[in-house]
C-alpha positions in Angstrom: -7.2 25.2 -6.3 -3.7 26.5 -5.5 -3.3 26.7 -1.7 -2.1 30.5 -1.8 -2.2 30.5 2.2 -0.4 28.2 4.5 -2.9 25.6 6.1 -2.9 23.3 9.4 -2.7 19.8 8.2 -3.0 17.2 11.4 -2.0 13.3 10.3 -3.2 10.8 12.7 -1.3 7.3 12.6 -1.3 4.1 14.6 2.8 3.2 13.6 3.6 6.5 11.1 2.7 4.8 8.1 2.7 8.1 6.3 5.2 10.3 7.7 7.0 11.0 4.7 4.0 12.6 3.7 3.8 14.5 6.1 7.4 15.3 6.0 6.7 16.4 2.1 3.9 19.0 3.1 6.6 20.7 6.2 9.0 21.9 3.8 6.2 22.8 1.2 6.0 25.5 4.1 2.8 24.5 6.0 1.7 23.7 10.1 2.1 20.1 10.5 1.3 18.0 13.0 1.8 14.2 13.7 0.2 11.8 16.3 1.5 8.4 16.5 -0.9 6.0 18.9 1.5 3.1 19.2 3.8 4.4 21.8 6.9 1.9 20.7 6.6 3.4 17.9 6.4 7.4 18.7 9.9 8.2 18.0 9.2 8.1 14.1 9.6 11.2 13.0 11.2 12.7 15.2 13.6 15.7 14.1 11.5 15.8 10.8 8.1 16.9 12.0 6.5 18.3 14.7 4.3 15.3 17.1 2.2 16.0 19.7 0.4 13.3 22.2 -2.9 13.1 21.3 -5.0 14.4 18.2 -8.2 15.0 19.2 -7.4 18.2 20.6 -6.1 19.6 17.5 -9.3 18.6 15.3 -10.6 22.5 15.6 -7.0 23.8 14.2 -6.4 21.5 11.7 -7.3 22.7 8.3 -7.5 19.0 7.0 -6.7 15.8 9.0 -5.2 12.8 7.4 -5.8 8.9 8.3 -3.1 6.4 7.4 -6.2 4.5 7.3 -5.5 1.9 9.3 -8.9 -0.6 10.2 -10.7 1.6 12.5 -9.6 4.7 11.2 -12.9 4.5 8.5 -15.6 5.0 11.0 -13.7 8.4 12.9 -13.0 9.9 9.7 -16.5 9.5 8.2 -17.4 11.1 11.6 -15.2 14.3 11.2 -16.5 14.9 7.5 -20.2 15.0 8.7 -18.9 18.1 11.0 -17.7 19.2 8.3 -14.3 18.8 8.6 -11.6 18.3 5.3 -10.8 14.7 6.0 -8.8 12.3 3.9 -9.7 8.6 5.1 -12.1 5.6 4.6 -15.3 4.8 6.0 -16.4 1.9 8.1 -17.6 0.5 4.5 -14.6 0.8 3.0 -12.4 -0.6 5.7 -14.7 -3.7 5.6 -13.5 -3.8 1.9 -10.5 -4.9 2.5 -10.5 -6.6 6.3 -13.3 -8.6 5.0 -12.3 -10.6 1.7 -15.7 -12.3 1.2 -17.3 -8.5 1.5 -14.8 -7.4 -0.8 -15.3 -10.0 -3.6 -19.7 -9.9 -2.5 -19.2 -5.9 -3.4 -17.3 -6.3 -6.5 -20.0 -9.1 -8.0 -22.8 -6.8 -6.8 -21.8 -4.2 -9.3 -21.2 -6.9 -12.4 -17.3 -7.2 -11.7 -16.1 -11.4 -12.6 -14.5 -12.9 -9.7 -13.1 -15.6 -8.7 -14.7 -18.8 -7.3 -14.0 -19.0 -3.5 -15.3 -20.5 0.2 -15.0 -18.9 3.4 -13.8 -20.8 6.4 -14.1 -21.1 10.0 -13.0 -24.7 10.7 -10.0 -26.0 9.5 -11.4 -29.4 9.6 -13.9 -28.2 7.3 -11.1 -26.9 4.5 -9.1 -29.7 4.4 -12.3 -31.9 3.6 -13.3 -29.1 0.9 -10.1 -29.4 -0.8 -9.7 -33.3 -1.1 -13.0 -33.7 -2.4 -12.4 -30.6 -5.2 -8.4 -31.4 -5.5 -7.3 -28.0 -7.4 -4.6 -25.1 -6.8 -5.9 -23.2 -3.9 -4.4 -20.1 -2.3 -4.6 -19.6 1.4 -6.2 -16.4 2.2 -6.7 -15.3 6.2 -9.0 -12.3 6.6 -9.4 -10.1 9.2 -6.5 -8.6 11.5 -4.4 -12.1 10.3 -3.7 -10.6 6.8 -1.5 -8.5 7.7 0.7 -11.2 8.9 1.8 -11.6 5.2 3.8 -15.0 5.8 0.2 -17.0 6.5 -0.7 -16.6 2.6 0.0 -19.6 1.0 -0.2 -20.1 -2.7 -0.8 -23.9 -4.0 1.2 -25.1 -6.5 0.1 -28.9 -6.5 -2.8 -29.8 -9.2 -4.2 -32.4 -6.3 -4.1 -29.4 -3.7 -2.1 -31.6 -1.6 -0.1 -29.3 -0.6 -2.6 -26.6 0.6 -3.8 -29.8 2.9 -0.4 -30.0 4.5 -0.4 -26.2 5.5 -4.0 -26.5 6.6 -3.3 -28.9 9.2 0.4 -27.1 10.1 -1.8 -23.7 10.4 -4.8 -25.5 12.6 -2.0 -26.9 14.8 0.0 -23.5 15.5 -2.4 -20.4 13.7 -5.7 -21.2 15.1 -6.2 -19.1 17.4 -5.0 -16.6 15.1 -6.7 -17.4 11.9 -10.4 -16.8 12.5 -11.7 -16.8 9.0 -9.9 -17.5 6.1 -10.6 -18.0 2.0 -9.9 -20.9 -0.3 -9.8 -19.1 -3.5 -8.7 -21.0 -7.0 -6.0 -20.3 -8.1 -5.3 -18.9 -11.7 -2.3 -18.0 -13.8 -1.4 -14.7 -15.5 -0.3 -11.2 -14.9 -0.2 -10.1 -11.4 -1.0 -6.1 -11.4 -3.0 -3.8 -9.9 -5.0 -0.6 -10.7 -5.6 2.6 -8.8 -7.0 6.1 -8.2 -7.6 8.5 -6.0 -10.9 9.7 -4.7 -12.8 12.9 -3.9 -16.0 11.9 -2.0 -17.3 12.3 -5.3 -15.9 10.7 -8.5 -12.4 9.3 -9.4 -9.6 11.9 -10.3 -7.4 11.4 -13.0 -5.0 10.3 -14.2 -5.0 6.9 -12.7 -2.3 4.8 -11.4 -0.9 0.8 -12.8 1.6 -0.5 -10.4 3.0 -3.6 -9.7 4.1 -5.2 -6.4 7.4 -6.8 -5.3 6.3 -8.5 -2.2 8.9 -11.2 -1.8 12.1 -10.7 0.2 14.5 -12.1 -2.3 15.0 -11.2 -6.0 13.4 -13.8 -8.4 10.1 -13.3 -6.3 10.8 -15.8 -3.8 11.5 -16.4 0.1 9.0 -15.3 2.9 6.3 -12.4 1.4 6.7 -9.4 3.0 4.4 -6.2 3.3 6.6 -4.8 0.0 9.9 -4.9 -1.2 9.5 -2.0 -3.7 7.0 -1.2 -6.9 7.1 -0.2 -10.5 3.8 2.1 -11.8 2.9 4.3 -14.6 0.1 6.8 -15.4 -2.7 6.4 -17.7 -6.2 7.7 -18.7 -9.0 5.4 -17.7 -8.5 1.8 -19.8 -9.9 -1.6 -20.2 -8.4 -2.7 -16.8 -9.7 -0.2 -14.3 -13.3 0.7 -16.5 -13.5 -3.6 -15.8 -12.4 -3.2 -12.2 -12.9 -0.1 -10.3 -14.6 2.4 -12.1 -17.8 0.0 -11.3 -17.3 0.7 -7.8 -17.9 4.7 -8.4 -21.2 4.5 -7.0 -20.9 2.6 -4.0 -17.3 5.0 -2.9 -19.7 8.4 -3.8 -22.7 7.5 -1.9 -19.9 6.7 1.1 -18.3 10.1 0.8 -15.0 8.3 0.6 -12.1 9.9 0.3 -8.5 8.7 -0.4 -6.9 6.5 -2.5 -8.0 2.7 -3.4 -6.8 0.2 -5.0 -8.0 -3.5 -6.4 -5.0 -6.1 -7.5 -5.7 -8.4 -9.9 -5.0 -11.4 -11.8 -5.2 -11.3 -15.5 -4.6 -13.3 -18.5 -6.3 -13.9 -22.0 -9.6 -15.5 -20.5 -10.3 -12.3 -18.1 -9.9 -9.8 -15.4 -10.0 -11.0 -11.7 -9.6 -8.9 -8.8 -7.5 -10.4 -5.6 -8.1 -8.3 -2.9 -8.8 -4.4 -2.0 -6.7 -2.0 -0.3 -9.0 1.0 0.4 -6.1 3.5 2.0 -2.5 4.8 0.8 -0.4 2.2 -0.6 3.1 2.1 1.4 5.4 2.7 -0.4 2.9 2.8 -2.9 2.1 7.0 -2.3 6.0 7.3 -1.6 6.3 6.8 -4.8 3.4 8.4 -6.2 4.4 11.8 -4.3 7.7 11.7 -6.7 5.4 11.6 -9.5 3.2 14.8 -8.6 4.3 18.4 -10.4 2.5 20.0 -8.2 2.8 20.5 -4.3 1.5 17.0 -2.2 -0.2 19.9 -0.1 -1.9 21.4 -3.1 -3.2 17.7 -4.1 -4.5 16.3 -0.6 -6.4 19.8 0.0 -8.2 19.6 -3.3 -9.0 15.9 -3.1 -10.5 16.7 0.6 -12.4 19.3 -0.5 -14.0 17.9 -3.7 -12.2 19.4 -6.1 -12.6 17.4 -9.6 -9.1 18.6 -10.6 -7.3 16.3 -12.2 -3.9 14.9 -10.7 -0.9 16.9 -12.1 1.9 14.0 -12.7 5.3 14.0 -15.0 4.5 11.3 -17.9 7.0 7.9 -18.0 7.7 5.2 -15.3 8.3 5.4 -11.9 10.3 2.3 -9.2 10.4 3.0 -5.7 13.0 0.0 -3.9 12.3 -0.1 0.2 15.5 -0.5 1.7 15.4 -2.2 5.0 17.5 -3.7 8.0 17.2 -7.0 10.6 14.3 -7.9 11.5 12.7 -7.5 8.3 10.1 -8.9 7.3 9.6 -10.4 10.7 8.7 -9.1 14.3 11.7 -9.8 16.6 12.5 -7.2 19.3 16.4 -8.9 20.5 17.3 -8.8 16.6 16.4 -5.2 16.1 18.1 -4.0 19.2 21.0 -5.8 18.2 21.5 -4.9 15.0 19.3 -2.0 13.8 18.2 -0.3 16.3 19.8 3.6 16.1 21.8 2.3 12.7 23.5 5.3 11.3 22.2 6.1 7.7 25.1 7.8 5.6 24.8 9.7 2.5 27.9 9.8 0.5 27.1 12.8 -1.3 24.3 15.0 0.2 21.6 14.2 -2.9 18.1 13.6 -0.9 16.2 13.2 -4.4 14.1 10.4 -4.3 14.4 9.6 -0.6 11.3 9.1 1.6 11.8 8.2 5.3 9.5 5.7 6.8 10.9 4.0 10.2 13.3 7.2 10.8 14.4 10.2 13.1 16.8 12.2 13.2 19.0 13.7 15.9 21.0 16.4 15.6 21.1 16.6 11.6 22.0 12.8 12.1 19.6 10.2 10.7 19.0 7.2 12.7 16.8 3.9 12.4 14.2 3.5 14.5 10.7 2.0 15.4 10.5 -2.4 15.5 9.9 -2.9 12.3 13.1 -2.4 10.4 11.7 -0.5 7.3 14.0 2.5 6.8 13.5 4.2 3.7 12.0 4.1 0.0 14.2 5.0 -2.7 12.5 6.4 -6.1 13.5 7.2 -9.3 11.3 7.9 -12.6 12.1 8.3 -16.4 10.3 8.3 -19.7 10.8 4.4 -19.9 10.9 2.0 -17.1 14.8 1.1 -17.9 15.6 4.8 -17.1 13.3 5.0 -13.8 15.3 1.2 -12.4 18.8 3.0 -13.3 17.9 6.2 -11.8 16.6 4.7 -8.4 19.4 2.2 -8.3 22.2 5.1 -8.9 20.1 6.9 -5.7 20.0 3.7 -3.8 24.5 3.1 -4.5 24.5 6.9 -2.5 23.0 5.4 0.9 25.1 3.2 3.4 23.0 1.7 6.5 24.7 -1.0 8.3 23.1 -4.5 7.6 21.1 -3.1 4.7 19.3 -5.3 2.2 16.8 -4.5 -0.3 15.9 -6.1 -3.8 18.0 -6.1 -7.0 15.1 -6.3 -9.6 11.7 -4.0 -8.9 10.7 -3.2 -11.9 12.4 -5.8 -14.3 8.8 -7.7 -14.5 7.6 -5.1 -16.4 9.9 -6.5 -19.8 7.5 -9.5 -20.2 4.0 -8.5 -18.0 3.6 -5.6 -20.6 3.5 -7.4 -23.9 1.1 -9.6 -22.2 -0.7 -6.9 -21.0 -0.8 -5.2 -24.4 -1.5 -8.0 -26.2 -4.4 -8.8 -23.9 -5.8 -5.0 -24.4 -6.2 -4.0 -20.9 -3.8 -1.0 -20.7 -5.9 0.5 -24.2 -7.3 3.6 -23.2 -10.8 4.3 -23.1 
């Protein structure tokens, strides 16, 4: 369906997770308009899209309405669709996906997925016993609003799971009042990747999406884990990896009406397939990225997801890295550092290119384009080609034209793919299906 006339499209956000989206669909020539709930962050945005103070009263002129899909978002956008409103946004089943790990991994045995062996936890006495009397590699898993503090996953490395016991009783002494729940899940080895698609309320569109995540600050994958660093992802038909994984889940997401995109990562090696975790919601800067991919208008695509269309996605073929470029804080929460030394940062374009750019924590004032918001995310760099080589070089080149004071960002998204894909191959799970 080609959108021939211009339509309303109303995003509601709690921090303006997807206002480069939204940015996208303004100069495709459409109404926008943007509601932002946390009020230090409102200023995100601003200069690039129209934002008004509260969405509800907007629900009747919007054409569709669009949840960053946030946990809570689920259960008001199911709400809208049974008026019989285009909505793009979760459910209060398939935010429980992915807040609630033991759901998660219960859904994905229920419909004959192999996962891995795990034990929930609400005593950290409890844990530490567990673990000394079935020494192993354990990783730390925190469910509930506490996964989103990325730092407070902890991945064993000792064979005796020794050191999972140390951060046990570190995280009982300072977390607990955070950490309500949490996983033990073994730990195995292999390729760490995930598989997508998108959703229509009733089957999975194609093409779907492979992408791998950079989470870790530095390059070399270490230091503190962040929310993402920057992602490499390709297109493909349905293969071994998401028929194993996702396609299972088909059912479930139809008889929910969901809508959106979702996505499982998983660990894989020669033994088998084992999903991680669920995120049922845009990726960030997962649909950044994905936007670059689309030969047809973002607009065009979100109205014909909403409204059922079994179109299939209109991408370019190759390899696509997207590298987020941030500032001080980053990846941590610390309101004195950001004033200091981020907050308003001036963001310079040597040449005036804007390919490949997507704001995220931005506004701009006067044509003048400032950091803004707490977080310190300031903007995802893409760049695509018909192998991943040329995608890295062609996001790096984009990345040399930007100048933000105090900027950092990592040297090597993508460069995983040299080795994970002759695994992969070998393995059979990228073989079409």
């Amino acid at each position: 369906m080609t959108l021939d006339l211009k339509k309303n499209f109303l995003f509601v956000s709690n921090d303006g997770l997807h206002i480069d989206c939204a940015w996208k669909i303004v100069r495709e020539g459409h109404q926008v308009k943007y509601y932002i709930d946390n009020k230090e962050e409102n200023d995100i945005g601003n200069g690039f899209v129209p934002k008004v103070d509260a969405w509800e009263p907007h629900i009747d002129w919007a054409d569709i309405i669009v949840f960053d899909d946030v946990l809570g978002h689920g259960e008001i956008a199911e709400e809208l669709r049974a008026r019989g409103k285009l909505v793009i946004g979760g459910t209060a089943y398939t935010d429980r996906l992915e807040d609630d790990r033991s759901f998660g991994q219960e859904e994905l045995k229920s419909v004959g997925v192999t996962t891995l062996k795990y034990q929930e936890f609400d005593d950290f006495d409890r844990a530490i016993e567990h673990v000394r009397a079935n020494p192993r590699r354990y990783v730390i898993k925190p469910s509930g609003e506490a996964q989103n503090i990325k730092r407070l996953l902890f991945v064993g490395m000792e064979e005796d799971g020794s050191d999972v016991v140390r951060v046990l009783e570190a995280y009982k002494k300072v977390w607990s009042d955070t950490i309500k729940i949490f996983q033990l899940q073994h730990r195995v080895t292999g390729v760490e990747v995930a598989v997508g698609a998108f959703f229509n309320g009733k089957t999975f569109l194609e093409p779907i999406n492979i992408n791998f995540e950079h989470k870790k600050l530095f390059p070399g994958n270490i230091g503190p884990a962040t929310g993402e660093m920057g992602t490499s992802m390709f297109w493909s038909r349905p293969n071994r990896l998401f028929n194993q994984t996702l396609k299972k889940m088909e059912g479930k997401l139809a008889a929910e009406g969901y809508v959106g995109y979702i996505d499982v990562n998983c660990i894989v090696n020669g033994q088998g397939i084992y999903p991680l975790e669920f995120t049922s919601r845009f990726g960030y800067p997962t649909i950044q990225i994905q936007s670059d991919a689309l030969t047809q208008p973002l607009s065009e695509f979100f109205y014909n997801m909403a409204s059922g269309s079994g179109a299939d996605i209109k991408v370019r073929k190759g390899f696509q890295v997207g590298i987020r470029l941030v500032v001080p804080p980053y990846p941590f929460r610390d309101k004195q550092t950001f004033d200091t030394y981020s907050k308003d940062a001036t963001i310079v374009f040597k040449k005036p290119a804007l390919e490949g750019v997507h704001i995220e924590d931005v506004k701009n004032v006067d044509g003048e384009w400032l950091v803004t918001g707490s977080s310190g995310v300031a903007l995802v760099v893409s760049g695509h080609g018909t192998t991943m080589r040329e995608a890295r070089a062609q996001a790096y080149r984009r990345v040399e034209n930007i100048l933000i004071p105090n900027m950092y960002y990592r040297t090597d998204i993508g460069e995983r793919w040299f080795e994970d894909s002759d695994r992969l191959h070998t393995w059979g799970y990228l073989r079409e299906q």
